[in-house]
Structures are given as structure tokens and as C-alpha cells.
N, C-alpha and C positions, 0 to 999 in steps of 0.2 A: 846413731847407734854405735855405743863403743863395745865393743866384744876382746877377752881374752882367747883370740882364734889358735887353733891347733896351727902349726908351724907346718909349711909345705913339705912335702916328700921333696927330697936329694933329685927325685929322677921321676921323670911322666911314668907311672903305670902302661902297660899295656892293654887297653882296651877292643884289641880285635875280635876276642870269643865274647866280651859283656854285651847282652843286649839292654840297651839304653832305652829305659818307657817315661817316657814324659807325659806326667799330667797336666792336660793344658786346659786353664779353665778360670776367670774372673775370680776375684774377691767375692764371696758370699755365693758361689754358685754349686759346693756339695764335693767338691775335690777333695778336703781333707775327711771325709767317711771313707772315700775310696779308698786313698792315702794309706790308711789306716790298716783298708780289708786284706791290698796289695802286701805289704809286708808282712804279716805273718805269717807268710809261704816263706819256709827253710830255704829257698831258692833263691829269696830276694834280697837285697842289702838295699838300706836307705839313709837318709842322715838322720840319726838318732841323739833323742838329747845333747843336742849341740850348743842349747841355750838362747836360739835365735828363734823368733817368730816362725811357727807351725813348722821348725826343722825345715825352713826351705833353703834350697843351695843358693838363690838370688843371694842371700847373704853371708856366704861364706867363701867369696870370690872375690878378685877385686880387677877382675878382667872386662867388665861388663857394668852398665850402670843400674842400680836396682830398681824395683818401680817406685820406691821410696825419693828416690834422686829426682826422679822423672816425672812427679808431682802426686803422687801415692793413688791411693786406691782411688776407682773413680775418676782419675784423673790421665794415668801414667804413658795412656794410650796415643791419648793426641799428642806428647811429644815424638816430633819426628825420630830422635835417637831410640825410641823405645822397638822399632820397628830392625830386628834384625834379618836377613838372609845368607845364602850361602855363600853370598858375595862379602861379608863381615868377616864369614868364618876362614874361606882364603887368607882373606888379606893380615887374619891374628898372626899368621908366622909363626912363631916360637911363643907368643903370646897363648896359644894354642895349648902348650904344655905346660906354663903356668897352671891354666886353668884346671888342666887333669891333676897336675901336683897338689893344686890348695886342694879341689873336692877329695881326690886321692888320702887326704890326711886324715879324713870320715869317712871312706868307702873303702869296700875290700871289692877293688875290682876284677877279682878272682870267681866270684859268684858269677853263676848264671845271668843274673838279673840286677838291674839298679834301678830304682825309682826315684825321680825327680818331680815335687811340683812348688810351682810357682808360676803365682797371677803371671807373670810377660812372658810365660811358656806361649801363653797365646798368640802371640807376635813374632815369635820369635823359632819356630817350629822349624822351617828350612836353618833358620842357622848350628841348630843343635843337629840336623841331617846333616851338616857338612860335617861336623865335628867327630860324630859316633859314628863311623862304619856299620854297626847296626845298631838301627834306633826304631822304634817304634810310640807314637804320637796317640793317646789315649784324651777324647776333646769333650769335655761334659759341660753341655750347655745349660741352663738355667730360664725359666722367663724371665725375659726383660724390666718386668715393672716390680715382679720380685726382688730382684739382683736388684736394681735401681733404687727402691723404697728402702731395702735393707744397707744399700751401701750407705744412703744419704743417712739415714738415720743413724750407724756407727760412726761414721766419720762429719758429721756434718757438714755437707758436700749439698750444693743445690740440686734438686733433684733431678731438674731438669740436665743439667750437665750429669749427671751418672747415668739417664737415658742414654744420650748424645753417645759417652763412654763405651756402654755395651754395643749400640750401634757401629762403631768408629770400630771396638776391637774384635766383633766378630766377622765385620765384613774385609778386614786385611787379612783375618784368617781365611775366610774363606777364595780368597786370591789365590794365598798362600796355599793351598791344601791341595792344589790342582799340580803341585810340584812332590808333593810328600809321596814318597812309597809305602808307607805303612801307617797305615789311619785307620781310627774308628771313633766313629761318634757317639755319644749319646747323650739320652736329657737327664735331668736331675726327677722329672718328674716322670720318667717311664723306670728310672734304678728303685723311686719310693712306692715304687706300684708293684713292679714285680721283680726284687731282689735275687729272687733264685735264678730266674731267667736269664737279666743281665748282667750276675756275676759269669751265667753259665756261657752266653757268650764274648765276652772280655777275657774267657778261660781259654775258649776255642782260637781268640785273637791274638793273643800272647802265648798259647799251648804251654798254659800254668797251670793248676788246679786253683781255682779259688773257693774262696768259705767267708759264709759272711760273720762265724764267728758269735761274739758277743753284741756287736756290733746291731743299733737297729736304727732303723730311716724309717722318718715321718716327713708328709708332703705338708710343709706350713706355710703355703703358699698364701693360702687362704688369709691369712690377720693381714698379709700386704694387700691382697685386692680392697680387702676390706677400708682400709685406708686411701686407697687411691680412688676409690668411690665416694668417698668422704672430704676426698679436695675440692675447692672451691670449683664451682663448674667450668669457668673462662679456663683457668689453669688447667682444668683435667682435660679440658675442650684444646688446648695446645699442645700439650702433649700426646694426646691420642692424633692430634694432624702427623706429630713426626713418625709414629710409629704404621698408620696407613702408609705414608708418603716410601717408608722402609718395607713394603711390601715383598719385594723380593727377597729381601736377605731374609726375613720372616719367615718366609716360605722355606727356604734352603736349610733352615735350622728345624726348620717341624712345628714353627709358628704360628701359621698361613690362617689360623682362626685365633690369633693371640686374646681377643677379647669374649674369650671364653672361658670365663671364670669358673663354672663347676669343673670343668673339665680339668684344666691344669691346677686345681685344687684338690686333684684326687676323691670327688665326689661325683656321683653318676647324672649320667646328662637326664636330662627329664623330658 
């Protein structure tokens, strides 16, 4: 990717008063709706029209490797570089203030608020905690065979390895999350169900007003079950082994009946 980037600020911003909200959340998993509901609050600043892919800061940095670098979507996770903590964020030194200079050259970090998302937010949650003095980590999950069907299908990625992927990046998140001071989670399939509710609390979590605006969410979880019911048996019969055998982390995401397809399709159990 070549980009005409805005030239770094002279000198790091001060970010002691910005509170720092990182959307962290896979490729294809409903981040960029939130993205979207988050910045129209007059409070917030984000990077806008920047010319880069969904306006994320992964690519407007050059401090950090993107998940493009790191084998792209579907992929980025299982590189061990993709994996940051606040042991990364230390050791930037002055690299530190790069980083706030490049973002600084699209953010006014005078606002109350900045939003950040990008896919390797996922991974990399403790190392933006090192960085922002106050930060708060907003984590929206996605089903797995959803995000998996749709990643493969965009990028043509084996579908088996974009399972593997979700597996591999929500379970270093959740390592990871047992160090974060300010988290909150949710699914993509409880925000398409009831919108007022979980804007109303991501409002209370952030003590923002949020609105969902023009903005509307539909659960099409559904066309992917449908398809992964449609794969050849033995293949569908091995990938349902990985995802029993992930039981736990299924469980810890709000999974713990993943192969229930009315349900996380936003149709009523019968």
C-alpha cells in the first residue's frame, strides 16, 4: 500500500486528558458499524478520510507492523510479531512519540475521546494500555463460522485456517484481558438484536451518549450457517471437531452452544 501520509507533528501531542477507546475485534466481525455510531458524538475524534482502508490507524503508522505485513486478514494472528504487550510498549522509547506524532497528524488529541479500530487491536490490547494513560478496550466478538465463512470467502483464505485464525486471536485476547483495566465485551449478535440496549450500555462504559443514528444492523449470520451446512460432510465433520475440542474459549466468548444456528441467527429458538 502506498499512501500520500500527512507528515508527523514537530512534537508528541499530549495525551494525559484523551481517553483512548480501542475497537478490538477480527476482520468481518461488525466493528466498523460501531466505528461509525462512536464518532458522531461531538466528543469524539477518529481518523477520518484518511484514504486508507476503513480509516484504521494500523495504517497510518510506521511504528508497528500492520496485519497486512503479518499475513493479512485471516491470517495476521498466528504471526508471533502480531502479538503485542506492554512489554513492546516499554521498550518503544522514543519510538513511543513517533507514534503519537504520525496519529497526531489526523487526531486532535485535545477531544475528550479518540477512537481507534483495527483487526490486531485484538492482540495487541495490553500494548496500547501501556501507551495511553487512559484507554479503554471495547471487544466485539462475532461467531466463529460466521467470521470464518465470510473471511474465506473475501479473501480467499482456506476456511479451515480462518477458523484456526479466530481461535488462535481470541484466545491470546483473552490471556490478555485478565491484565486490561477497562474492558467491555460484546457480540455482534446481541448489538443486531438489541441496538438501544447495547448502545445504552457501551454509553454507561465509556460515560458517552451514544445514538445509533442512521445507522442500522441486521444479523446475516444466517446465508453463513447456511453454507457451512452445505459443506461436504467429512470437512464439516473436521471442523466442528476443532471447534468442540475449543470449548472453553467458546464458552468465555458466549459460545458455549455455538451450533445453534436459530439462535445466533437472530431467529427464535423453537
Amino acid at each position: 500500500m502506498r499512501l500520500f501520509r500527512k507528515r508527523p507533528l514537530k512534537a508528541a501531542p499530549n495525551i494525559d486528558e484523551t481517553c483512548a477507546v480501542f475497537l478490538c475485534g477480527l476482520h468481518r466481525s461488525g466493528t466498523s458499524v460501531l466505528h461509525r455510531i462512536l464518532r458522531q458524538n461531538d466528543q469524539v475524534d477518529s481518523f477520518k478520510d484518511t484514504g486508507v482502508p476503513e480509516d484504521e490507524g494500523q495504517h497510518l503508522q510506521t511504528v508497528f507492523p500492520t496485519a497486512r505485513k503479518l499475513g493479512g486478514p485471516g491470517l495476521f494472528a498466528f504471526n508471533p510479531k502480531a502479538h503485542l504487550t506492554e512489554i513492546g510498549a516499554y521498550a518503544l522509547g522514543q519510538r513511543r512519540n513517533l507514534l503519537l506524532r504520525e496519529w497526531g497528524a489526523y487526531i486532535n488529541f485535545d477531544s475528550p475521546f479518540f477512537i481507534e479500530k483495527s483487526p490486531p487491536n485484538l492482540v495487541r490490547s495490553r500494548f496500547f494500555q501501556g501507551i495511553f494513560p487512559k484507554s479503554k478496550f471495547i471487544i466485539i466478538v462475532r461467531h466463529p463460522i460466521a467470521v470464518a465463512m465470510a473471511t474465506a470467502d473475501k479473501w480467499d483464505i482456506a476456511l479451515e485456517q480462518c477458523l484456526d485464525h479466530w481461535l488462535k486471536a481470541h484466545q491470546v485476547y483473552l490471556d490478555d484481558q485478565k491484565l486490561l483495566v477497562e474492558k467491555t465485551m460484546i457480540s455482534y449478535e446481541v448489538i443486531c438484536a438489541n441496538p438501544q440496549k447495547s448502545l445504552q450500555d457501551i454509553s454507561e462504559f465509556l460515560n458517552l451518549e451514544l445514538r445509533l443514528g442512521e445507522e442500522t444492523l441486521e444479523n446475516v449470520n444466517g446465508e453463513y450457517f447456511d453454507k457451512w451446512l452445505a459443506l461436504e460432510p467429512s470437512k464439516r465433520e473436521l471442523l466442528e471437531s476443532k471447534l468442540n475440542d475449543a470449548a472453553q474459549t467458546l464458552k468465555a466468548l458466549g459460545y458455549s452452544d455455538w451450533n445453534d444456528f436459530k439462535h445466533h441467527s437472530g431467529k427464535a429458538r423453537t
